[in-house]
N, C-alpha and C positions, 0 to 999 in steps of 0.2 A: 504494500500500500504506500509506502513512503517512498520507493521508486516511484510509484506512477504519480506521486504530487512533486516530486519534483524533478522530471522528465515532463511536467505538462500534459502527460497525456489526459485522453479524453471519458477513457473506462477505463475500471480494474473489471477483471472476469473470476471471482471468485464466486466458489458453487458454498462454503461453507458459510453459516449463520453467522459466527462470533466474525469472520474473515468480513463479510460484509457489515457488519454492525458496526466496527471498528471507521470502516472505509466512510462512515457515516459520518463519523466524529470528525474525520479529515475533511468531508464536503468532496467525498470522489464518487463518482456515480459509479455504479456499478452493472453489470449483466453476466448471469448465470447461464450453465450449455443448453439450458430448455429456451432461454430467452434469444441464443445466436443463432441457437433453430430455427425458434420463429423469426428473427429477422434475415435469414438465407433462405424461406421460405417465401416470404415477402417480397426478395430480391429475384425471386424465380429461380435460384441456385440449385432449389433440389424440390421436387414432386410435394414430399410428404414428409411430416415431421415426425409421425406415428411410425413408420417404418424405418426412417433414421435411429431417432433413439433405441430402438430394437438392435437395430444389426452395428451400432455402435457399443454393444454392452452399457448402455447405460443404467444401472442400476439408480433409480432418483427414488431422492426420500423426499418425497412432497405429497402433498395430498390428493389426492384420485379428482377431488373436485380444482384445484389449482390447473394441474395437467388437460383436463377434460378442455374448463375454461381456454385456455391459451390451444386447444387443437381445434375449441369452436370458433376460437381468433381469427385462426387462418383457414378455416373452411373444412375443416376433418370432424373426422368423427371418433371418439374413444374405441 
């Protein structure tokens, strides 16, 4: 997190809670792998975000209703 505040950048991509709560404190925005899904989804990069996460071994501990939401985001279906 203190690299990307002082490199400027523009994210940190941290998937863990305290990782991102932290990044708060800093004022760094952040995006998690279910979130660069949906935006390479967006970007037309890849079909589907459902079948990504799969064959990506993603193991996500999020909530079934978080996941659902953000696959109705971009037009899937759970």
């Amino acid at each position: 997190m203190v690299a990307t505040k002082e490199l400027n950048a523009h994210v940190a991509i941290p998937d863990d809670k305290m990782a991102r709560q932290f990044a708060s404190t800093l004022t760094v925005s952040t995006i998690g792998t279910v979130g660069i899904l949906r935006l390479v989804k967006q970007c037309h990069l890849i079909s589907e975000v459902n079948s990504r996460s799969d064959r990506i071994g993603c193991n996500f501990r999020l909530s079934t209703l978080f996941y659902a939401s953000v696959l109705q985001q971009v037009g899937e279906s759970p």
